[in-house]
C-alpha positions as CSV (number, residue, x, y, z in Angstrom):
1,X,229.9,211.6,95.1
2,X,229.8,208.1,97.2
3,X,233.2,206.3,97.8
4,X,233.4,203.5,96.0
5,X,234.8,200.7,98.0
6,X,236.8,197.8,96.2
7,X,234.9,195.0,96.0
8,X,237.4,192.4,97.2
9,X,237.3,193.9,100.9
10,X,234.8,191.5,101.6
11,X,234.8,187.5,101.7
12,X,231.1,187.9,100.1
13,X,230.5,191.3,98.7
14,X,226.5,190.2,98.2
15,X,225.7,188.5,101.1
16,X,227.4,191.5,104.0
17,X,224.5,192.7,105.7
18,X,225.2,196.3,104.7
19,X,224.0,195.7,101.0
20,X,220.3,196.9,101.0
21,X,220.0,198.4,97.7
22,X,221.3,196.8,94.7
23,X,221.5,198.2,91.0
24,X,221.9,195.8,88.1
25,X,222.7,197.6,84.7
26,X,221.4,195.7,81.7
27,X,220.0,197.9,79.6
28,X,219.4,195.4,76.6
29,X,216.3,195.6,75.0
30,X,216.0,192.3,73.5
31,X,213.2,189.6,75.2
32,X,215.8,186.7,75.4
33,X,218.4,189.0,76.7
34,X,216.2,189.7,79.7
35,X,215.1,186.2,80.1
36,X,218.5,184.9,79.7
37,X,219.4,187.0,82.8
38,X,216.5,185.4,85.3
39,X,219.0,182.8,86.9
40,X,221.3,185.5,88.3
41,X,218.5,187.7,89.2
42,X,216.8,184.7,90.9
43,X,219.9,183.3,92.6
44,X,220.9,187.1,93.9
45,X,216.9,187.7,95.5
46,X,217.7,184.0,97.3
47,X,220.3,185.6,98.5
48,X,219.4,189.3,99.3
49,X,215.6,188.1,100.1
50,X,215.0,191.5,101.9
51,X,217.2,194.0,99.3
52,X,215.8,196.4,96.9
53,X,216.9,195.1,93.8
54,X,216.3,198.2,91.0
55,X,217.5,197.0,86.9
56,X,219.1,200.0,85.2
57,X,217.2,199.8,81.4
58,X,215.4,200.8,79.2
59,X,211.4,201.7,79.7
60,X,210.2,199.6,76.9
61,X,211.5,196.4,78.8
62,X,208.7,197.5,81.5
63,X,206.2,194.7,80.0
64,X,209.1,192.2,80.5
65,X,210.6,193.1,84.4
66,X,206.8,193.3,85.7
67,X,207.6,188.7,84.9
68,X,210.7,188.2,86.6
69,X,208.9,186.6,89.2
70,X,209.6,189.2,91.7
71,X,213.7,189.4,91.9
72,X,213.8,193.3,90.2
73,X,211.6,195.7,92.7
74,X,211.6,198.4,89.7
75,X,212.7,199.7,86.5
76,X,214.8,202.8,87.0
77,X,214.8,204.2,83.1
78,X,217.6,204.9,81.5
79,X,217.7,207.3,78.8
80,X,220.4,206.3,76.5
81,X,224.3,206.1,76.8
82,X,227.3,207.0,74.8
83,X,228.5,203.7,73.1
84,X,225.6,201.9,74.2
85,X,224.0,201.1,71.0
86,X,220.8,200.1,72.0
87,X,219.1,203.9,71.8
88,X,220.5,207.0,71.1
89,X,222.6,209.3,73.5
90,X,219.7,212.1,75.3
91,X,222.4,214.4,76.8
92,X,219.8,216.5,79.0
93,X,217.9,213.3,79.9
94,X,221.1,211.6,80.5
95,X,222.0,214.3,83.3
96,X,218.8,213.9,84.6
97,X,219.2,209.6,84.9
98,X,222.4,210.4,86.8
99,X,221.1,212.8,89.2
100,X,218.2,210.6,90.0
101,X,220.2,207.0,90.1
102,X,222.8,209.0,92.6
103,X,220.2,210.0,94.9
104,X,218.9,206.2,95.3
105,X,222.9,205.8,97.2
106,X,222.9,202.4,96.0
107,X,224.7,200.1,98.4
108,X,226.1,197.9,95.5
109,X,225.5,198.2,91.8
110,X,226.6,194.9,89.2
111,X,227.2,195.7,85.3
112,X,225.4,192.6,84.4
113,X,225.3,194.5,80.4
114,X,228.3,192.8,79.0
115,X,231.6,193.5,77.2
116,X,231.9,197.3,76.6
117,X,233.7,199.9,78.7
118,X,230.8,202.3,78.2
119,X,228.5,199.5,80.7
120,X,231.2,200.3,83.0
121,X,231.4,203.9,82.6
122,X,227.5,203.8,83.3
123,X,228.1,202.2,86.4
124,X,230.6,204.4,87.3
125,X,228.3,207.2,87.0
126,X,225.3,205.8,88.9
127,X,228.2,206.2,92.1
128,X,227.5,203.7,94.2
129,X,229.2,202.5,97.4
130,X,230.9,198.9,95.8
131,X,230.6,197.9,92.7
132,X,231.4,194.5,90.3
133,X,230.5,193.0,87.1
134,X,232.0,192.6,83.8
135,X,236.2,193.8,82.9
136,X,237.1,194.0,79.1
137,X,240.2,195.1,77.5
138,X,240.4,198.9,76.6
139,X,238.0,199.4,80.1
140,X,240.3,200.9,82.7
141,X,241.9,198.6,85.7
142,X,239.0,197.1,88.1
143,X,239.3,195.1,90.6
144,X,239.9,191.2,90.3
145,X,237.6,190.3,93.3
146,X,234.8,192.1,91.9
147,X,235.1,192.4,88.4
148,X,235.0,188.7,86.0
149,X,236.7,189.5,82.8
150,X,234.2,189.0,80.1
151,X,233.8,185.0,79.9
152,X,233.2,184.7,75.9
153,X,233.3,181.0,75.7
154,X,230.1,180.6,78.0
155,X,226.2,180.8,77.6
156,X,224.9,183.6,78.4
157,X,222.8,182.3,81.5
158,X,225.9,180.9,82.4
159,X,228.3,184.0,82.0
160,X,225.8,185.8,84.9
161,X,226.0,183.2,87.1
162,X,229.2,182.8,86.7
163,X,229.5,186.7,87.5
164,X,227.4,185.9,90.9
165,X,229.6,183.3,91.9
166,X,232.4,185.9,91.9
167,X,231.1,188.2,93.8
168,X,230.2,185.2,96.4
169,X,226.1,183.4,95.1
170,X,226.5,180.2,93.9
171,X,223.9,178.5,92.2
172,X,223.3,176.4,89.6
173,X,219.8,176.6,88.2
174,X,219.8,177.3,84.6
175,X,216.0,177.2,84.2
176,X,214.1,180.2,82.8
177,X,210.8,181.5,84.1
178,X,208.0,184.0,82.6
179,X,205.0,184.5,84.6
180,X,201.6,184.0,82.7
181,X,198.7,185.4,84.5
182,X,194.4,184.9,84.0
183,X,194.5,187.5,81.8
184,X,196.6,186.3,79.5
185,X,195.2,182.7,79.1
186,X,192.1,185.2,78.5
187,X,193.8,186.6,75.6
188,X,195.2,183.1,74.3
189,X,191.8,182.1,74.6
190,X,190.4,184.7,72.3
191,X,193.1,183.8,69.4
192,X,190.7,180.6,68.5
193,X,194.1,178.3,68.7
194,X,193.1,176.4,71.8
195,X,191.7,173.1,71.7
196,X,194.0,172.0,68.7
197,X,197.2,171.0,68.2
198,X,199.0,174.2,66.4
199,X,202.8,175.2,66.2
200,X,203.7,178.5,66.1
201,X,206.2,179.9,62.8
202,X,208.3,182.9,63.8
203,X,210.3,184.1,60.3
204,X,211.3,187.4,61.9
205,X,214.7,188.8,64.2
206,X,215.8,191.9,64.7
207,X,218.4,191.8,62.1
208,X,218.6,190.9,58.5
209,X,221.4,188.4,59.0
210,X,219.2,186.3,61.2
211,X,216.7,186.0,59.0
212,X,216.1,182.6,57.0
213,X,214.7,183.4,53.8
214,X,210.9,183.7,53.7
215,X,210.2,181.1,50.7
216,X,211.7,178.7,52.9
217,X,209.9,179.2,56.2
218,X,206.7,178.9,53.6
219,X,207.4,175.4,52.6
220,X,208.2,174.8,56.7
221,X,204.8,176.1,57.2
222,X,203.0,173.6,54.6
223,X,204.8,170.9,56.1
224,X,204.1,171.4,60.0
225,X,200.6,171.7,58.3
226,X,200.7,168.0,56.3
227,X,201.9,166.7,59.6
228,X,197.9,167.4,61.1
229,X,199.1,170.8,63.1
230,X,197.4,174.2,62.4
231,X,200.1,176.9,61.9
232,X,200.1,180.6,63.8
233,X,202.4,183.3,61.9
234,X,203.8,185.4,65.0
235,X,206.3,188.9,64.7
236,X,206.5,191.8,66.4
237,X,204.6,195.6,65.0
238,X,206.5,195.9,61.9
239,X,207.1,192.7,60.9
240,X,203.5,192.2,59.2
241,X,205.1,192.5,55.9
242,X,207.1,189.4,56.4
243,X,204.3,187.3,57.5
244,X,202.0,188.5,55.1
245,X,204.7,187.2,52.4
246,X,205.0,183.8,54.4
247,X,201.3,183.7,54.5
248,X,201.0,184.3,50.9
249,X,203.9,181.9,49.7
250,X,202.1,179.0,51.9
251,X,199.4,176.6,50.3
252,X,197.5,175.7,53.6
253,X,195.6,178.0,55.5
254,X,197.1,180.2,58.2
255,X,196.2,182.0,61.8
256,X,198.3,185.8,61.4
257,X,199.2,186.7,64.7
258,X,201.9,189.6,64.3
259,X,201.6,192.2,66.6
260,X,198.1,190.9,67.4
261,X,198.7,189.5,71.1
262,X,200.6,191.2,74.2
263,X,203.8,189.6,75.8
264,X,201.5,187.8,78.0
265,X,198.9,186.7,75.5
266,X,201.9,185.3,73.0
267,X,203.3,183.4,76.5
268,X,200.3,181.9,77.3
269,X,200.0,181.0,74.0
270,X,203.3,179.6,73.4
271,X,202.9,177.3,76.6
272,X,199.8,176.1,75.2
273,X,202.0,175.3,71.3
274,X,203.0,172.1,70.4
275,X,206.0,173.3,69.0
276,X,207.8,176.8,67.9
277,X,209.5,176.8,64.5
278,X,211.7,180.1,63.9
279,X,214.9,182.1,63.6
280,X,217.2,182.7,66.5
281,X,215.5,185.5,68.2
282,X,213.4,186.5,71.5
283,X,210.5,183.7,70.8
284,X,213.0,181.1,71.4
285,X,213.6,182.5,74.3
286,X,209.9,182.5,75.6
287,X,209.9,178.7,74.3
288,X,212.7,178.0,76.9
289,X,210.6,179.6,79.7
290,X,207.4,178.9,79.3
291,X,208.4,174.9,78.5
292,X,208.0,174.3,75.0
293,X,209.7,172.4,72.4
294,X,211.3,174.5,69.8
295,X,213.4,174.2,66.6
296,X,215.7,177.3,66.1
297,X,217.7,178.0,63.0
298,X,220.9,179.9,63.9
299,X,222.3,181.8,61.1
300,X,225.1,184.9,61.9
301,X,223.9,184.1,65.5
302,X,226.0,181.6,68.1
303,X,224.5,178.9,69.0
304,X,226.8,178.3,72.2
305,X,225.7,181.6,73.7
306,X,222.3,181.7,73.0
307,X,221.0,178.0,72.3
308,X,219.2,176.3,74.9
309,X,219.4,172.8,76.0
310,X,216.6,169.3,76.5
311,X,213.4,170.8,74.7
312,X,215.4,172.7,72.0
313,X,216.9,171.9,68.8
314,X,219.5,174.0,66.9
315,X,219.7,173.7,63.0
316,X,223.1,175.6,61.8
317,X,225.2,175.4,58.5
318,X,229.1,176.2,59.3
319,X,230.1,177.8,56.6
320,X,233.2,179.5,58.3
321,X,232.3,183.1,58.9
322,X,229.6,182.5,61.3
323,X,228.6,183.3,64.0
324,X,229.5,186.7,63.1
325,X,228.5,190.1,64.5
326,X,227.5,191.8,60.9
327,X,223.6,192.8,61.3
328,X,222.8,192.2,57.8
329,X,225.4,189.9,55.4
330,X,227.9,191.6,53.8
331,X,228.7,189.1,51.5
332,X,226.3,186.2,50.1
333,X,224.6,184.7,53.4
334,X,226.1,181.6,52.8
335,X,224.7,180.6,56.5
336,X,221.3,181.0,55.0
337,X,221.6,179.4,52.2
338,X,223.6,176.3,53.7
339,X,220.4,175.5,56.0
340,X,217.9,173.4,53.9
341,X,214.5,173.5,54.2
342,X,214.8,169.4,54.8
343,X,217.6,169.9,57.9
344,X,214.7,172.0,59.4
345,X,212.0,169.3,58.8
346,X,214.6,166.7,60.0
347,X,214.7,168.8,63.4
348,X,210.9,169.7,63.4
349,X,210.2,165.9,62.7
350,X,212.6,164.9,65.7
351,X,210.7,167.0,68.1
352,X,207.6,165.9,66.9
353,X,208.5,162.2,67.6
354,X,209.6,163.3,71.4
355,X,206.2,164.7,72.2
356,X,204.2,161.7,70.5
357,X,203.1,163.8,67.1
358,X,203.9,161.2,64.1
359,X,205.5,162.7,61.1
């Protein structure tokens, strides 16, 4: 097994020569997790322009690390972990993962995952030479100069940079990137939206408490509708039964779009959108990076980590128990019910205005 060296031994743990191979563990699986995560990846290939920079994840987020712009050489697939909720524990694969990320000899790997011991037991495991990233409590001792306990209060693109900046990259560009290709505007092309003004209504999230009630994204779909746009119905496979409902529910006509275009077709087409309307959730994400205005209705989700600033507007009842971690409402969802169908309209109506659409 590779020595691991304690980070603080050097002024500048990243930028020592010796570091030629880098591992970042993120093994999220969620599109605005991975996005939210290009500013550190970005500032750390400015600095390390000639390192091999390998993200530890999952192989479903393949379609998403072939767009960050060229700061991740390659996916190395990870198989599962214990406590890592994402997928479930593979113990033979697992054995096999850590064989194969111990024979890279990573110079220096960064638990970029976030605040869970088992991230750091996982990047214990993958043995290499230094290490840094995230502490927690219940993790055991790391060390200060390398290890940034978990900064709660910030953004998440702001909690990795922050990270970075510890272990010696400073940089302050916030801004998100996804790369569109011909291929894609091929695809956009092909959905019959260009030419025409059209927003884009996303009811679905991956969890039941982040979902605004369908009836109410109907109405929102009527109205973006009476204000001269056509209206695209977007989810992911599995979600056609909640657009088909939205669909139904709505008076005016709609495009269906769920599960219809790739990651790169739905980017090309959100860049080309006047505006996205939906739930807190990986579309709002895309918005930020591909440029376009969005309104986002935050329910059990937080706002301060995960809402994004200048083109996007967050509509949010406080009703005292959110944001909260439950993944579907245990009690009433008050925070759905709180949010009007009028405080969306409000928001949609306000971005409207900035990019010259009248109400």
């Amino acid at each position: 097994m590779p020595t691991c060296v304690p980070i603080g031994v050097l002024a500048s743990p990243v930028l020592d020569d010796a570091i030629r191979s880098i591992a970042i563990v993120r093994a999220r699986v969620g599109l605005g997790d991975l996005l939210c995560t290009v500013p550190a990846l970005r500032a750390l290939r400015a600095a390390k322009p000639g390192a091999h920079i390998t993200l530890v994840g999952f192989a479903e987020t393949a379609a998403i690390v072939e767009r960050l712009g060229g700061y991740v050489d390659e996916l190395l697939p990870l198989p599962g972990w214990p406590d890592i909720p994402e997928r479930p524990v593979r113990r033979p694969a697992q054995e096999t993962f850590v064989a194969e990320a111990r024979s890279r000899r990573f110079d220096l790997a960064i638990q970029m995952y976030g605040a869970k011991p088992a991230a750091n037991a996982l990047l214990d495991a993958i043995g290499a030479r230094r290490s840094g990233g995230f502490s927690m409590p219940g993790d055991r001792p790391r060390d200060p100069a390398g290890f940034l306990p978990y900064p709660h209060h910030l953004h998440e693109i702001d909690r990795h940079l922050e990270l970075l900046r510890l272990l010696g990259v400073d940089s302050t560009d916030r801004t998100l990137e996804f790369r569109i290709t011909a291929a894609d505007e091929r695809e956009a092309a092909r959905t019959g939206l260009a030419g025409r003004p059209f927003a884009l209504l996303h009811p679905g999230a991956t969890s039941p408490s982040r979902r605004w009630p369908l009836d109410r994204w109907a109405r929102v779909g009527d109205a973006l509708t009476d204000r001269g746009l056509a209206v695209a119905i977007t989810g992911v496979p599995g979600e056609e039964p909640l657009v088909a409902h939205v669909r139904d529910l709505m008076r005016a006509p709609s495009v269906d779009l769920c599960g219809r275009t790739s990651l790169g077709g739905f980017a090309a087409l959100m860049r080309d959108a006047t505006l996205l309307v939906g739930n807190d959730s990986g579309p709002a994400h895309l918005a930020a990076a591909v440029g376009t205005r969005s309104v986002v209705v935050f329910l059990s989700g937080d706002p301060v980590r995960w809402a994004h600033r200048g083109l996007h507007r967050a509509v949010r009842a406080d009703v005292g128990c959110n944001p909260c971690p439950h993944l579907s409402c245990p009690i009433d969802h008050r925070c759905a019910d709180g949010v009007g169908t009028e405080h969306v309209l409000e928001a949609v109506d306000t971005a409207l205005a900035a990019e010259g659409v009248a109400a």
